[in-house]
KEVODREN-523107 format. One record per residue (C-alpha): residue in three letters; x, y, z. Coordinates in nm, 2 decimals, m for minus. Example, Ala and Ser with C-alpha at 12.3 -4.5 7.8 and 13.67 -1.06 7.14 Angstrom:
  residuo       u       v       w
      ALA    1.23   m0.45    0.78
      SER    1.37   m0.11    0.71
***
This chain:
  residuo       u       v       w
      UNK   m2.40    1.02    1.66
      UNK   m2.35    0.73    1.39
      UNK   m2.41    0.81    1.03
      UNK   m2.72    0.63    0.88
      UNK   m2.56    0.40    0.59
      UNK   m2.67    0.52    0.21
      UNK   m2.67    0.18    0.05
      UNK   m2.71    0.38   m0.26
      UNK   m2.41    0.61   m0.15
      UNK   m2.16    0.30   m0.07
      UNK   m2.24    0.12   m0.37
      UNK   m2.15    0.39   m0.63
      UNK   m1.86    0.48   m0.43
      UNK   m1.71    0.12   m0.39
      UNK   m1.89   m0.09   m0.68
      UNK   m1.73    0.08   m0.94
      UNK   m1.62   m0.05   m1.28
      UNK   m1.24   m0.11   m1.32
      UNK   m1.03    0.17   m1.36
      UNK   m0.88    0.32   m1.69
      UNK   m0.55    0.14   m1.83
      UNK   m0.26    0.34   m1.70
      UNK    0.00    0.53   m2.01
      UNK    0.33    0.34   m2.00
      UNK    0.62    0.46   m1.90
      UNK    0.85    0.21   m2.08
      UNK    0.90   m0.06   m2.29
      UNK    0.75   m0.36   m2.01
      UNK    0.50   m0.13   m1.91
      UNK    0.38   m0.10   m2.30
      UNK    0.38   m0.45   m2.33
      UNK    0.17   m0.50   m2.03
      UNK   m0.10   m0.25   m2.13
      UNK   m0.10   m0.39   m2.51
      UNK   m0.14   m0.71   m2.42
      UNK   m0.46   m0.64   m2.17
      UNK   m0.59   m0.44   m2.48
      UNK   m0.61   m0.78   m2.63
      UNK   m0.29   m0.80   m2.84
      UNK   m0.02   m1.10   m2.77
      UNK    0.26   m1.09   m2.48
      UNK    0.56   m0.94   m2.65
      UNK    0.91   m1.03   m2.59
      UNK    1.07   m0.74   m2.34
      UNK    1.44   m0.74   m2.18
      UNK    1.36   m0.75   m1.83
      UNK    1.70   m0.81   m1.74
      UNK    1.81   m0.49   m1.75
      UNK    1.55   m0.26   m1.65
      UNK    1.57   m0.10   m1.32
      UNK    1.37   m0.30   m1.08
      UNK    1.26    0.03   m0.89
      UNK    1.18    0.20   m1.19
      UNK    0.87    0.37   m1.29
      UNK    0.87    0.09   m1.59
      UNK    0.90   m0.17   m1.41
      UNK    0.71   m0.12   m1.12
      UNK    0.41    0.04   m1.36
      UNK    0.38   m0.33   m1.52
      UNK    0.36   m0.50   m1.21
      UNK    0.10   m0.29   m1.10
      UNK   m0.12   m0.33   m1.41
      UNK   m0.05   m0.75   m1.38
      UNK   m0.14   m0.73   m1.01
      UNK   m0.46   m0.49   m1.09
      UNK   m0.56   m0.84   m1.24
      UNK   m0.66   m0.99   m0.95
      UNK   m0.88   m0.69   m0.75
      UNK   m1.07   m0.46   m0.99
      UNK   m0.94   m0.51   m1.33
      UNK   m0.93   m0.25   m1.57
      UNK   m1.23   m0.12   m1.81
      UNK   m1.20   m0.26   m2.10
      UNK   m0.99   m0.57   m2.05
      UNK   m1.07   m0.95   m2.01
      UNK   m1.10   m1.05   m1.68
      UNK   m0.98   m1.38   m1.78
      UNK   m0.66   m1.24   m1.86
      UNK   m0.58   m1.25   m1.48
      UNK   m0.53   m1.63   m1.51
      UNK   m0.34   m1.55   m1.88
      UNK   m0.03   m1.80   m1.89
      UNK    0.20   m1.53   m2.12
      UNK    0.06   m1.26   m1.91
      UNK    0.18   m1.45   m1.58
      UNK    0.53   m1.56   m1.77
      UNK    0.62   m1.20   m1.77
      UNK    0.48   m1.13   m1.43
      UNK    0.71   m1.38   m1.31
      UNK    1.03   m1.21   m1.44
      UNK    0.94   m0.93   m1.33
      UNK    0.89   m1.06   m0.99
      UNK    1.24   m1.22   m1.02
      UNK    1.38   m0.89   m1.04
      UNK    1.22   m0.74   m0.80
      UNK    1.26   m0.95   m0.54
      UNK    1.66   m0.98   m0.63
      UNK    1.66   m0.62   m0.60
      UNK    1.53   m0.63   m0.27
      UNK    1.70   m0.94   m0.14
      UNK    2.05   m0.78   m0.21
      UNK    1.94   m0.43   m0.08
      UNK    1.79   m0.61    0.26
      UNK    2.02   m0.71    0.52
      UNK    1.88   m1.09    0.67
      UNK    1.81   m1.15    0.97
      UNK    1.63   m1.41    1.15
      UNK    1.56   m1.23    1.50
      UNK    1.17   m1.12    1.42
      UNK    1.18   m1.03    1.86
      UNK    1.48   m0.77    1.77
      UNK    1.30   m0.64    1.46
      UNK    0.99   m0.57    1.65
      UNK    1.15   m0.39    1.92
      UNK    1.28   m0.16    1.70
      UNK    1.00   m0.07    1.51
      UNK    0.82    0.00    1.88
      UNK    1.10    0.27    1.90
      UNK    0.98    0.61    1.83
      UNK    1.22    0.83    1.68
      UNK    1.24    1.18    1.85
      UNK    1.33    1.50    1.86
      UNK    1.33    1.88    1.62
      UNK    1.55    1.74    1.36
      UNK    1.37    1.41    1.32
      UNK    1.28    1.40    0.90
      UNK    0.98    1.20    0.79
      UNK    0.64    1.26    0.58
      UNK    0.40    1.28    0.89
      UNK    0.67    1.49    1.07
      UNK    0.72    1.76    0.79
      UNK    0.33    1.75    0.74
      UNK    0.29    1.80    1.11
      UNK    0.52    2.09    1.12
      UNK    0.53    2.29    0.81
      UNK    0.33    2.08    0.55
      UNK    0.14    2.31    0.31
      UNK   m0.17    2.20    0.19
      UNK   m0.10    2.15   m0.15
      UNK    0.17    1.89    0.01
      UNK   m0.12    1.73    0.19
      UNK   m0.32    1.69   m0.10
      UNK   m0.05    1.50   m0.32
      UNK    0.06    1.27   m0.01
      UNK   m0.32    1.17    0.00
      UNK   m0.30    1.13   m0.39
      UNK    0.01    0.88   m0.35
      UNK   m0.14    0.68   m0.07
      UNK   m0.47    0.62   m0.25
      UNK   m0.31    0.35   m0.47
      UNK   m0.36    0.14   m0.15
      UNK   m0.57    0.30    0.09
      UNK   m0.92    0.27   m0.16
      UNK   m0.79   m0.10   m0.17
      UNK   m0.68   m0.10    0.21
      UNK   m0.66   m0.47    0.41
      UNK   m0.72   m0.59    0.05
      UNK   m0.35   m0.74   m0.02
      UNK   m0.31   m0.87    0.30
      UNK   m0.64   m1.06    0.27
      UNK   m0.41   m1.29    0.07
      UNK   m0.23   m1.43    0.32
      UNK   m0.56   m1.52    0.54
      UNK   m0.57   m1.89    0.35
      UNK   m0.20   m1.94    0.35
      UNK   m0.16   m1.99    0.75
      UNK   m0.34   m2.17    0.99
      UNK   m0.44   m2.19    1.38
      UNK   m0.46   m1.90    1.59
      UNK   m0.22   m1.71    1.33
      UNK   m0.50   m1.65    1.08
      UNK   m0.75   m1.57    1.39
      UNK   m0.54   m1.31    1.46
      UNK   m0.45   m1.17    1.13
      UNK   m0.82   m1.18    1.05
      UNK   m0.97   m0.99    1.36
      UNK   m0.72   m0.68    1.24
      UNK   m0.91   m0.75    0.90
      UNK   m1.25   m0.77    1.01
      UNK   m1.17   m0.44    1.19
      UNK   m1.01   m0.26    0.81
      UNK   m1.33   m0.39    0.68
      UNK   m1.52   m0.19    0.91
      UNK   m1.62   m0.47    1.19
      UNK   m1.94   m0.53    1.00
      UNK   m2.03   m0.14    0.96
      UNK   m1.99   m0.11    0.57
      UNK   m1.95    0.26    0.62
      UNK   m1.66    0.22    0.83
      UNK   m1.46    0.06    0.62
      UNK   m1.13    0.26    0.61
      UNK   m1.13    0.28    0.25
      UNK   m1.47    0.42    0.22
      UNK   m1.32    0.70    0.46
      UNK   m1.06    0.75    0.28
      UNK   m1.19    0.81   m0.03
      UNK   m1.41    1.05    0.20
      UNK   m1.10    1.21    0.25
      UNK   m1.03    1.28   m0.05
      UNK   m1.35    1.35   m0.16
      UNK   m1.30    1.64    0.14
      UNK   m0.93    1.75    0.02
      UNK   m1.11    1.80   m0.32
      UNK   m0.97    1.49   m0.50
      UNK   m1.14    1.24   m0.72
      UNK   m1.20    0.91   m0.53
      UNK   m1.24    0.69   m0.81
      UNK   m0.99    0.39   m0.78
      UNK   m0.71    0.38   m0.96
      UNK   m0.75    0.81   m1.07
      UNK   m0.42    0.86   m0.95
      UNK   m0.21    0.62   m1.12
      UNK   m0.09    0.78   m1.38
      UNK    0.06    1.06   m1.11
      UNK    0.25    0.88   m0.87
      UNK    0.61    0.77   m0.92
      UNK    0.75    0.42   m0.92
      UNK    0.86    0.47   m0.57
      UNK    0.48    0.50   m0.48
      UNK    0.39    0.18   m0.68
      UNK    0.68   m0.03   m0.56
      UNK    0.52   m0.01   m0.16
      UNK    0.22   m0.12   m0.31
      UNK    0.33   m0.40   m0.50
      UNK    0.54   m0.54   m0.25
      UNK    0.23   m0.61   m0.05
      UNK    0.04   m0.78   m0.36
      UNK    0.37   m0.97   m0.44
      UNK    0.37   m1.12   m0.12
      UNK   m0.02   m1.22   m0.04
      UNK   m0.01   m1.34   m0.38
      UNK    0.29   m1.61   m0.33
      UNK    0.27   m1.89   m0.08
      UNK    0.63   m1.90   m0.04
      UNK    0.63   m1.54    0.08
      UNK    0.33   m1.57    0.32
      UNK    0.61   m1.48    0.63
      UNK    0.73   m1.19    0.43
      UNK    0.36   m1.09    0.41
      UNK    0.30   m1.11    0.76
      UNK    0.62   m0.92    0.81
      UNK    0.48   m0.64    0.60
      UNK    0.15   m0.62    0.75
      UNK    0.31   m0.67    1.09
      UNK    0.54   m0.33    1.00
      UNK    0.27   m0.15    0.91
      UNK    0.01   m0.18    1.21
      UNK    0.28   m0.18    1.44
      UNK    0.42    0.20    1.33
      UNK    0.11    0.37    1.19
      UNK   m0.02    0.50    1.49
      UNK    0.18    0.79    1.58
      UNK    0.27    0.85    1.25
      UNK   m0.15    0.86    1.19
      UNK   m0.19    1.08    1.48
      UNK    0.07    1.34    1.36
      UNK   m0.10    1.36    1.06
      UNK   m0.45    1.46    1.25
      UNK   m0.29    1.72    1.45
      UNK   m0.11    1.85    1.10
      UNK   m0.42    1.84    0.90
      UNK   m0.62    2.02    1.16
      UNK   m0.33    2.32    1.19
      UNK   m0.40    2.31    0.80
      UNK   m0.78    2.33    0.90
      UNK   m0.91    2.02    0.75
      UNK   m1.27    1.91    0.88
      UNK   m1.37    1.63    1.06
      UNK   m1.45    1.45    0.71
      UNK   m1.09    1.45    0.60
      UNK   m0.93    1.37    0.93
      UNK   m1.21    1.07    1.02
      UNK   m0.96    0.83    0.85
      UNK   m0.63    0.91    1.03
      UNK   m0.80    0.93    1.32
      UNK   m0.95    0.61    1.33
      UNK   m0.60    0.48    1.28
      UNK   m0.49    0.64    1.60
      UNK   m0.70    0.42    1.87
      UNK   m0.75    0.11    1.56
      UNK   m0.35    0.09    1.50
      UNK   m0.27    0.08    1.85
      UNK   m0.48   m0.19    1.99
      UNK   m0.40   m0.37    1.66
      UNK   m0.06   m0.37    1.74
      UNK   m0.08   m0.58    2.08
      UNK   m0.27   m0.83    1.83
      UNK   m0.04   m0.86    1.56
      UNK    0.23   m0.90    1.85
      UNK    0.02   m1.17    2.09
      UNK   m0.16   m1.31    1.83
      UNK   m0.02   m1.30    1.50
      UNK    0.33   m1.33    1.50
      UNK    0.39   m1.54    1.79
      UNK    0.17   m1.82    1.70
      UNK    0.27   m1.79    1.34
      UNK    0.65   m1.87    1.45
      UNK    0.58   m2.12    1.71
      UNK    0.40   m2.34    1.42
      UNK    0.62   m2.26    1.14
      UNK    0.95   m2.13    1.30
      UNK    1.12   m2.13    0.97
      UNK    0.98   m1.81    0.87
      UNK    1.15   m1.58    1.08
      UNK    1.38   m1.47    0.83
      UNK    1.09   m1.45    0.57
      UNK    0.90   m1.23    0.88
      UNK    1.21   m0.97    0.88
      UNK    1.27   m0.96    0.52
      UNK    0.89   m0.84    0.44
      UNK    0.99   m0.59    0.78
      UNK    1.31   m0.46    0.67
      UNK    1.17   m0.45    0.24
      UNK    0.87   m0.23    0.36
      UNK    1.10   m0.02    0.55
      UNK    1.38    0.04    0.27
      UNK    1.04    0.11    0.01
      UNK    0.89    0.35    0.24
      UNK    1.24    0.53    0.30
      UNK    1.26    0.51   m0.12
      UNK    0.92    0.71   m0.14
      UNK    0.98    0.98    0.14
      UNK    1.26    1.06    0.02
      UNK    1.12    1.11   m0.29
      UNK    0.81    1.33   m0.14
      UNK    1.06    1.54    0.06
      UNK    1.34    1.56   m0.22
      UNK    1.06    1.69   m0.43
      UNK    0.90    1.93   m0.16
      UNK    1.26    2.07   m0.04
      UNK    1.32    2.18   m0.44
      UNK    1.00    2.33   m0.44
      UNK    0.87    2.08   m0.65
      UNK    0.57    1.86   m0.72
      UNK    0.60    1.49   m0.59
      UNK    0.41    1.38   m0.86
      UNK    0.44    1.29   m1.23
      UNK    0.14    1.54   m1.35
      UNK   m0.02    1.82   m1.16
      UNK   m0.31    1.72   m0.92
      UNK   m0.64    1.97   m1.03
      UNK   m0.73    2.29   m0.82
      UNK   m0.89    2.18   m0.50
***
């Protein structure tokens, strides 16, 4: 039976004010966070800072933050700040080199697909929805849920980017897989209401941006890739790439995590938003196949390479952050930078 909408309900939980500024964590981060306090840009050696770092990666999230909710207490005009986007663009720069020497090119977008299609298998296969399936603890559960919330209560948002910066039956495409994030017109099915549902379930606060301060740069880094490239024109193929990686591997992974959170003995109110992924994901994927990607390359085949680069730098993020969940859970430790409270 379908859940009458609250209007009242959805509006607190999605019509919020912008979130707290986040501590820093370094010398670029501090200057970020000063700055949208209302003092001037300082001067910061982005040179050598390490472009995965929590630093680094803290002060592009706070830049980015810009341009969805803000944060309480700062100008929104400072989204359009020409000091503030000075820095932004270095530390983009460094980023991206980062991630353009760490990312073997390719051009062969058919190959790259193929291989994401691949599933791998068997008892000694390592990855978050695997361990979580198998032996996850709760507690685990709880602080993977934490770490994804940096993009899941903004989910289909960075990709929404991209929607102006292509054309034909490429942005048809990409924007029935968004109508469908969005909740195909059912406000309460948008998959970021049910995730904050989730976590609302798992005992965790749902307000945007409550987690920040908790996850590692390894966390931030996924996400800012994404709003790094929807945010660039020149990176709209590495955008698609991104958003193509992600619908086309997220439902078996999403369906793992069901069957994991029910051996846990999660209710239907925290596992509503994986399994919605598991039917969503998988009909997405014929769409971002059919009617994405190929038109997108048959207009503009010079972005093929740009298609596997946003592929493969998804990829090499995600394998940055699981390995810091595992590392973390093998040691005995938390995954995150403070304790999450008592569910």
């Amino acid at each position: 039976m379908t859940r009458a909408l609250d209007t009242r309900t959805l509006d607190t939980r999605t019509d919020r004010s912008g979130p707290p500024l986040p501590e820093p964590r370094g010398p670029l981060s501090a200057a970020v966070v000063d700055a949208l306090r209302g003092g001037p840009v300082r001067a910061v050696d982005v040179d050598h800072a390490d472009p995965y770092g929590d630093d680094l990666q803290l002060a592009l999230h706070c830049c980015y933050e810009l341009h969805y909710r803000g944060f309480d207490g700062a100008d929104d005009e400072l989204e359009w700040d020409p000091d503030l986007l000075r820095l932004r663009g270095a530390l983009e720069r460094a980023f991206l080199a980062a991630l353009h020497t760490d990312v073997e090119p390719s051009d062969d977008v058919d190959a790259e697909v193929e291989a994401l299609l691949v599933e791998p298998v068997g008892p000694g296969v390592r990855g978050l929805s695997h361990h979580l399936q198998r032996e996850g603890t709760l507690a685990q559960l709880r602080e993977y849920v934490a770490h994804r919330s940096v993009y899941h209560l903004k989910e289909a948002d960075p990709q929404a980017w991209v929607i102006p910066r292509i054309g034909g039956a490429a942005k048809a495409g990409l924007v029935t897989v968004e109508h469908d994030e969005y909740g195909s017109g059912r406000p309460e099915r948008m998959h970021s209401l049910l995730f904050a549902e989730m976590m609302t379930e798992l005992g965790l606060s749902d307000a945007y941006g409550a987690h920040v301060d908790r996850v590692p740069g390894e966390t931030l880094a996924e996400v800012n890739l994404m709003s790094l490239c929807g945010l660039h024109r020149s990176l709209r193929g590495a955008s698609v790439g991104q958003f193509a990686m992600v619908e086309l591997t997220s439902s078996p992974g999403s369906e793992r995590l069901v069957r994991g959170m029910r051996r846990l003995g999660c209710g239907p109110a925290a596992i509503r938003f994986y399994d919605e992924h598991v039917e969503a994901d998988a009909v997405h994927e014929q769409v971002v196949r059919r009617d994405v990607l190929a038109p997108l390359l048959a207009a503009e085949p010079g972005l093929a390479a740009d298609v596997v680069f946003g592929i493969r730098a998804s990829l090499l993020l995600g394998d940055r952050m699981q390995d810091r969940l595992l590392g973390s859970w093998e040691r005995g430790e938390s995954s995150l930078l403070r304790p999450l409270p008592a569910g």
